[in-house]
C-alpha positions, 0 to 999 in steps of 0.5 A: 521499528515496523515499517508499512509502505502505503499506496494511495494517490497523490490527488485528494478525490472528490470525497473528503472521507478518503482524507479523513482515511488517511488522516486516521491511518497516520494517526494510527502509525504515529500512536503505534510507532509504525514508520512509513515508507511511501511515494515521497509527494507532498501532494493528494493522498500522500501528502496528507498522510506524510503530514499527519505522521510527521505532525506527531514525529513519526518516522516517514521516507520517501521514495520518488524518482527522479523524475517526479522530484520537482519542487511542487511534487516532493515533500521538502518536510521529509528527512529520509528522501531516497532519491532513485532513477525509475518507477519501477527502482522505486518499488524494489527499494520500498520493498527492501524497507518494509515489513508490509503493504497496506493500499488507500484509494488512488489511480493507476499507479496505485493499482500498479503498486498494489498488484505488483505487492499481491504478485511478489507474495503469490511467486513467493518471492515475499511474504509481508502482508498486503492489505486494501483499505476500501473505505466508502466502497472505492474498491468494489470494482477491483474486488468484483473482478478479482472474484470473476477472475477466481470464477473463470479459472485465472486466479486461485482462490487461496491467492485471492484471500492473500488480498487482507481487505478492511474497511476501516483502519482497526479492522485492516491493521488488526488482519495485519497484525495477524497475518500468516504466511501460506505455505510455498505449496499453496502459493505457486500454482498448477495450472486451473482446469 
């Protein structure tokens, strides 16, 4: 079975269409026997998401740090619960587990994630899709910079385009499905001048 980790926050925001977004991508995971790897919580965005899929028998795991294990945080409804010491053990497990990564709207932890997932695949280090639900616009800033950072010479655009964005679930698991690595000689670049 394919495994997707999904990033996003665990506070619902102010817009009841980010809920909506992750209810329809569980949906979609259920539909299509994707199973999800994610932060473990109960709460916000990944709570909803974790509910959705486990209403229709999905496959979910969870990966929470010790730390983050209390009883008003961790889902106690998801069976595979992989217990680890550090945020950042976190992150290496979801990556060993998973055949992509997709980012719904979150904080810091969230952006963290994502950059980290874009970094793996310009060092080469992994090449699994990476893909950005910017449902509602959430992501226009981060967009915007990523551009700027293409114009001012710190970021190639061949890596800026390893970001698969959708602004729906259709659309974002359609560029997924799709998805081709680029070559190693595309990936590690020479310095910009």
């Amino acid at each position: 079975m394919k495994k997707i980790v999904v990033f996003c926050g665990s506070s619902l925001g102010f817009n009841p269409v980010y809920k909506e977004a992750a209810i329809e991508l569980g949906n979609y995971f259920a539909k299509n026997k994707i199973g999800l790897v994610y932060g473990g919580g109960k709460i916000g965005m990944m709570g909803i998401l974790a509910d959705t899929i486990l209403d229709h028998n999905g496959e979910v795991i969870g990966v929470i740090p010790k730390l983050l294990e209390k009883e008003e945080v961790v889902h106690a409804g998801v069976e595979e619960m992989i217990v680890c010491k550090k945020m950042s053990e976190r992150k290496v497990i979801m990556s060993k587990l998973i055949n992509g990564y997709i980012t719904l709207p979150g904080g810091f932890g969230t952006l963290d994630e994502l950059f980290e997932a874009l970094t793996l695949n310009q060092l080469h280090i992994e090449q699994k899709p990476v893909g950005l639900l910017n449902i509602n616009g959430f992501f226009d800033g981060v967009l915007l910079q990523l551009d700027k950072m293409v114009e001012e010479g710190y970021l190639k655009q061949t890596n800026r385009d390893m970001l698969l964005i959708g602004t729906s679930v259709e659309e974002l698991m359609q560029k997924i499905n799709n998805y081709k690595a680029l070559e190693i000689g595309h990936i590690i670049n020479k310095v910009v001048r």
